[in-house]
Each structure stands twice: as structure tokens, then as C-alpha cells.
C-alpha positions in Angstrom: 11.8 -22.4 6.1 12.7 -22.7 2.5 16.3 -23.8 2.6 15.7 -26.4 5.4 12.8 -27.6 3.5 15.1 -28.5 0.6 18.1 -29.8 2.7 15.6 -32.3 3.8 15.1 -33.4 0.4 18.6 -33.0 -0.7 19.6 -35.5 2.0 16.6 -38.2 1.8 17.2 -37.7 -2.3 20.9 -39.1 -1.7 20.1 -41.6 0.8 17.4 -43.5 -1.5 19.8 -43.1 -4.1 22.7 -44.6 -2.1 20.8 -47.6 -0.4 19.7 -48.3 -4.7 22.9 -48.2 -6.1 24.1 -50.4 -3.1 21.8 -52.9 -3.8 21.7 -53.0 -7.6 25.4 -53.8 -7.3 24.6 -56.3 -5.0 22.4 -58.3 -7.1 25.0 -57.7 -10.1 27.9 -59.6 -7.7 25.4 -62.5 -6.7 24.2 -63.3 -10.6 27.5 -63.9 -11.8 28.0 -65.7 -8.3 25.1 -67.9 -8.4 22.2 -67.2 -10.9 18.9 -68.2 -8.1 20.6 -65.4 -6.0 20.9 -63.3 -8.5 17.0 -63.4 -9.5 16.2 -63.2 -6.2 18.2 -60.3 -5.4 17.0 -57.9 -8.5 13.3 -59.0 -7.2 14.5 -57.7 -3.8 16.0 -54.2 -5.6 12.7 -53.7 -8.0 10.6 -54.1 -4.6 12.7 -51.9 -3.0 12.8 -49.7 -5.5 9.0 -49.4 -5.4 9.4 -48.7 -1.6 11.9 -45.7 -1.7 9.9 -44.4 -4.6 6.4 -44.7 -1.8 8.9 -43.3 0.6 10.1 -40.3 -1.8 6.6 -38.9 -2.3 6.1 -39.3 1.2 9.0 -37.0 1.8 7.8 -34.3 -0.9 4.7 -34.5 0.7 5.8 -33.9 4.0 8.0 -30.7 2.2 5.2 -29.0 0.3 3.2 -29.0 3.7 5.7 -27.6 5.2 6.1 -24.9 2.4 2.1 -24.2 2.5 1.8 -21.5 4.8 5.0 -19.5 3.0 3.4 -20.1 -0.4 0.4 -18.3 0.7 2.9 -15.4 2.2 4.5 -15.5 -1.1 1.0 -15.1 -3.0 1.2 -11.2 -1.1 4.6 -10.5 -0.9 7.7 -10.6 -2.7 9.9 -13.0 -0.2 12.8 -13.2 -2.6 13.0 -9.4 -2.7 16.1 -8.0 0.1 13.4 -6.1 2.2 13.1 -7.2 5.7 9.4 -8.7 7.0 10.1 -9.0 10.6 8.1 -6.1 11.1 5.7 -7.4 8.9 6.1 -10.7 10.4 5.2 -9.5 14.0 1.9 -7.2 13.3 0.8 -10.2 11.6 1.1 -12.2 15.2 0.0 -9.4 17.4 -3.4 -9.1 15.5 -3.7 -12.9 15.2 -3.3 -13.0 18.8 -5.9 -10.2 19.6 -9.3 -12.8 19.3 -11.7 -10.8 21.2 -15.0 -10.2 19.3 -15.1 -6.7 21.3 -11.6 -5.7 19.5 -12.6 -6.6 16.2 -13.8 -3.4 14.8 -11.0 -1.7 16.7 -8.0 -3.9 14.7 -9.8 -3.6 11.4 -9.7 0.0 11.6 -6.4 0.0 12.6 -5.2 -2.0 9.9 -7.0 0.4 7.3 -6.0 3.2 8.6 -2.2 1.7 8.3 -3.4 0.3 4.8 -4.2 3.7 3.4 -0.6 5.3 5.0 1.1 2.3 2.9 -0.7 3.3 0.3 0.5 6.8 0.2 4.0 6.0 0.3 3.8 3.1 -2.3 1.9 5.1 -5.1 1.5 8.5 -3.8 5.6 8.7 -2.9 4.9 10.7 0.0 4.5 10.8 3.5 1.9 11.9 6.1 3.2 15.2 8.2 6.2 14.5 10.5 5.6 15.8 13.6 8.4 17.5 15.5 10.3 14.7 16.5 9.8 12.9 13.6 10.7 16.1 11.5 14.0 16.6 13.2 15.2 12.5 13.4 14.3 12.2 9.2 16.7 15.6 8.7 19.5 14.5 10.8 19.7 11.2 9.0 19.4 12.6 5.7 21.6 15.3 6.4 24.2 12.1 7.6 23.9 10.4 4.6 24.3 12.8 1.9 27.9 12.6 0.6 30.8 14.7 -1.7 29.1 16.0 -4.8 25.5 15.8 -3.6 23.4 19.0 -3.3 20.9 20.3 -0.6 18.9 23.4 -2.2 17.0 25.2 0.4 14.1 27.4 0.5 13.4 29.5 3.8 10.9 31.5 4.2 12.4 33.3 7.2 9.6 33.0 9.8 10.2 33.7 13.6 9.7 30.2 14.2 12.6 29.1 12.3 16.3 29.9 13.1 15.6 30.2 16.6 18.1 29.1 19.3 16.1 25.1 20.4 18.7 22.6 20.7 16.6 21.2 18.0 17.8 24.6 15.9 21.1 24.3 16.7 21.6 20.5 15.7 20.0 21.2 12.8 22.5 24.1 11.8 25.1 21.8 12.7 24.4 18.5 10.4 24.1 21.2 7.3 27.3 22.2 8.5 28.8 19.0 8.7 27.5 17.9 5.0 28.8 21.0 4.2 32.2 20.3 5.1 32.1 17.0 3.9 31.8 18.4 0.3 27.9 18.9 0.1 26.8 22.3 -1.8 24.2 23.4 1.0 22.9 26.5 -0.9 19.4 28.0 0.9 17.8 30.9 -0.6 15.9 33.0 2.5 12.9 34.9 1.6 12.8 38.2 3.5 10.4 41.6 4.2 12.9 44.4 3.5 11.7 45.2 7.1 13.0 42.9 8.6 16.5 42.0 6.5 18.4 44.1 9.5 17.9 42.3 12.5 17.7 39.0 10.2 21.3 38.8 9.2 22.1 39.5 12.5 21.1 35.5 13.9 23.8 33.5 14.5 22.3 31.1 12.0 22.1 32.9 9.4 24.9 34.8 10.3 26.6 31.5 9.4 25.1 31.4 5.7 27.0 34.9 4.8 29.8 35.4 2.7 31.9 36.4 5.6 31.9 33.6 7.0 33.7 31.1 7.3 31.2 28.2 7.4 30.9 26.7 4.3 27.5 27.5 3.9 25.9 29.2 0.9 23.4 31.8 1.5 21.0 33.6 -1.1 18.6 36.2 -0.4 15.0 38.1 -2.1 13.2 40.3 -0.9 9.4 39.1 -0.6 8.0 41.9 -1.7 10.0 41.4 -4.8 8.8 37.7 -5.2 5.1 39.2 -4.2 5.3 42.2 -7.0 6.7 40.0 -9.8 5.7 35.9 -9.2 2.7 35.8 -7.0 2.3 32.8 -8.0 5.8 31.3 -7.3 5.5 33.2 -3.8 2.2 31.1 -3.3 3.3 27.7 -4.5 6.2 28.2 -2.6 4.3 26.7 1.1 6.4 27.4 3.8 9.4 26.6 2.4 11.2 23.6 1.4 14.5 21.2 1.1 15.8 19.3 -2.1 18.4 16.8 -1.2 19.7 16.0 -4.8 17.0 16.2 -6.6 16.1 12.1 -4.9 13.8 13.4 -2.0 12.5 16.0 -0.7 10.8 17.7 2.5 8.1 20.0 2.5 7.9 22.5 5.8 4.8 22.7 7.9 4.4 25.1 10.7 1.5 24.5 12.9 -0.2 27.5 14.8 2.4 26.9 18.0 5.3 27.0 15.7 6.2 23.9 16.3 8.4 22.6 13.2 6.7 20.0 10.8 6.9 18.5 7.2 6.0 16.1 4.4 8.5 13.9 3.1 8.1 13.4 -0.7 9.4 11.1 -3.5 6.8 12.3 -6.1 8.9 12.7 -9.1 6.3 16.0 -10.2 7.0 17.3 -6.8 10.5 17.1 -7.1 10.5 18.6 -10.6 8.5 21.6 -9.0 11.0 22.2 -6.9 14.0 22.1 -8.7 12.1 24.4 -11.0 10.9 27.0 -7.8 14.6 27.0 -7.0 15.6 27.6 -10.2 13.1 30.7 -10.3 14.3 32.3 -7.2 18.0 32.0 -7.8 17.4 34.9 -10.9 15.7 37.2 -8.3 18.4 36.4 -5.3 21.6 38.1 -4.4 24.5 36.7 -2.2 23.4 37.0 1.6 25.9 39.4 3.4 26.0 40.7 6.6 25.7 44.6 5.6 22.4 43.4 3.0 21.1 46.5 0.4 
């Protein structure tokens, strides 16, 4: 709305000044031609004058009205900033457009509730729980974006409901892979029961994270009873596990009681220093992840 708004006034600004100058020259031609012609003339270009000048606040008039209704946008949001507000732009509509009195406790609530979300990721930097879907989609595109030089540092805590062989499991193997390859250092630290180290190293997975292969994955391991005996309260703070994708963002794991996979994306810089610092803290207890593991 903006830049049409000031073409308009680019274009009526030259033609007011064009039909001026045109007649001010006039009236110069016709005094040295003949002197009552003259007079009359420059009377004609003062009153005309007056006229464009009525007719130029007119115009500005008309503008500013125009602009009204993006000034008050602009009084909430930052319109020169490169963010798009189509989205924006459209809720706006749709709850405009919703007048029935019987929906008006139903939109307000909606609005808060979206309010409070907005909220969290503004000031809090982080997200409300991704659900499965959602979990999987913000991985695979964060995966995809990382690039030569960039880090991803892992912590697993080496549940049965991770590793297992969903196409969602396997896709996800395969974009660390790919970052991997593309020059990414994927390093993940599993923590494991000595019980259960055996059978672990024996999924294809994590097979895939051991120095014999060939997959340029990095694998570390501790035992948890190790972390248990000696940082209970790293082992705690620790959740269910985590990723670090160059110390920018990170994902906090979720399981819910089905096993279905879930987490909290966070931008938090104190989170993000906690796990650097976690990672740190493990990677003196771990050992390279093999497939023969003592």
C-alpha cells in the first residue's frame, strides 16, 4: 500500500509542478509582449497557484487515508522488518469474519491460547512439545540444513523406543548420515546398562555409529551405572536425552508412555550452555563405541 501511495504523490507532485512552470513562463512571454497581458496572466498563475496548492492537500489527504489503516498495523508490528505477515495477515481476516456473539468466547480463547505459545518462543526461546510428526519434520530439516564444519552432539539414552526399525527410525539414521558425509561432526554419546551393552551394539543403527564402520558416524559410550555411581546429578539433568546442533538450537527428547517419539525445541541460551556443558561431562566418562564393547 505504501509504495503506491507515494507514486501517487510522486506523479500529482510533478504534474502541479509542470502545469506552474508552464504557466509562469507564459505570463513571462506575454509581459515583455504586451504589458495588460502580462498582468493578467501572473493574476491567472497566483490563482492557479492557490488552486494546485487546495488540490495538493487534497491529494495528501486522500494518501494519509489511505495510509491509516497500515499506520495502525505498523503501531503493532514492525512492517519494515523482512518477516512475512501473510500468515498474520489472514488470522487477522478469518477472526474478523467470524461475527457470531455465540463464537466470541470460543475465538478469544483461541487467540490467548496462541498468544501465550508466541509468547514462549519470543521470550522463553522455546517451544511447546512436538508431537511425532512434528518431531520427525523439525529433525529432518535441521538435519538438511546444517553444513561442513557445523557440529551435531548427541545424547542417547538408549531406550527400547529409540533405534527401532519405523521408517521414521530409519530416515532419521539416514539425514545424520547424510550431514555426516557432507562434513558435519555427528558425534552421539549412548548411555547404556552394562546389561544390555551386548545385544545393543548389535542394532543396525548403532551398529552404524561403531568404529568399524564405515559410516561416518561417531559413536561414544558410558555405562549408566557409571554416570549413576559417580554424577547422579548429571544422570538426572540429563532427561531423556538430547541434540545440540552447533551450539544455535537445540532439541530436547520426550517419550510419552506409548513410546511414541517427542521433543522441545529450545533457543534458550542457559539451556544451550547446559548442554554443551552435560556433553562435555560425559565425553570424560565415555569410550569409543565398538562392536566387541568391555
Amino acid at each position: 500500500m505504501a509504495p503506491t501511495s507515494s507514486r501517487r504523490v510522486a506523479i500529482a507532485e510533478g504534474v502541479i509542478g509542470g502545469i506552474a512552470g508552464a504557466v509562469i513562463e507564459v505570463a513571462n512571454l506575454a509581459f515583455f509582449a504586451n504589458s495588460s497581458a502580462g498582468l493578467a496572466l501572473g493574476v491567472g498563475a497566483l490563482i492557479g497557484g492557490l488552486l494546485l496548492s487546495v488540490q495538493r492537500s487534497a491529494i495528501e489527504r486522500m494518501v494519509e487515508s489511505e495510509l491509516a489503516p497500515l499506520r495502525k498495523v505498523e503501531s503493532y508490528v514492525d512492517i519494515s522488518s523482512t518477516a512475512s505477515y501473510e500468515p498474520f495477515a489472514s488470522i487477522v481476516q478469518r477472526y474478523a469474519s467470524i461475527t457470531e456473539v455465540e463464537f466470541e468466547s470460543v475465538k478469544s480463547k483461541i487467540v490467548a491460547e496462541a498468544h501465550d505459545r508466541m509468547r514462549a518462543l519470543a521470550i522463553d526461546k522455546r517451544s511447546p512439545t512436538l508431537q511425532t510428526g512434528d518431531y520427525y519434520e523439525w529433525l529432518f530439516r535441521q538435519f538438511g540444513q546444517t553444513q561442513r564444519g557445523e557440529y551435531v552432539h548427541a545424547v542417547s539414552m538408549s531406550s527400547e523406543e529409540e533405534w527401532n526399525d519405523s521408517d521414521l527410525e530409519t530416515n532419521f539414521l539416514e539425514a545424520n548420515v547424510k550431514a555426516a558425509e557432507r562434513g558435519v561432526d555427528v558425534t552421539r554419546i549412548f548411555i547404556v546398562p552394562t546389561s544390555r551393552i551386548a545385544e545393543f551394539v548389535r542394532i543396525p543403527p548403532i551398529v552404524a555409529h561403531t568404529d568399524e564402520s564405515e559410516v561416518p558416524l561417531r559413536g561414544l559410550w558410558v555405562r549408566l551405572e557409571h554416570v549413576e555411581r559417580y554424577d547422579p546429578n548429571l544422570l538426572r539433568s540429563l532427561g531423556e536425552g538430547f541434540l545440540d546442533f552447533n551450539g544455535r538450537v537445540g532439541l530436547e527428547d520426550r517419550f510419552d508412555p506409548f513410546g511414541e517419539a517427542r521433543g522441545d525445541v529450545t533457543m534458550l541460551p542457559a539451556d544451550l550452555r547446559r548442554m554443551r556443558k552435560q556433553f562435555e561431562q560425559l565425553q570424560k566418562m565415555a569410550k569409543p563405541l565398538t562392536q566387541n564393547p568391555s
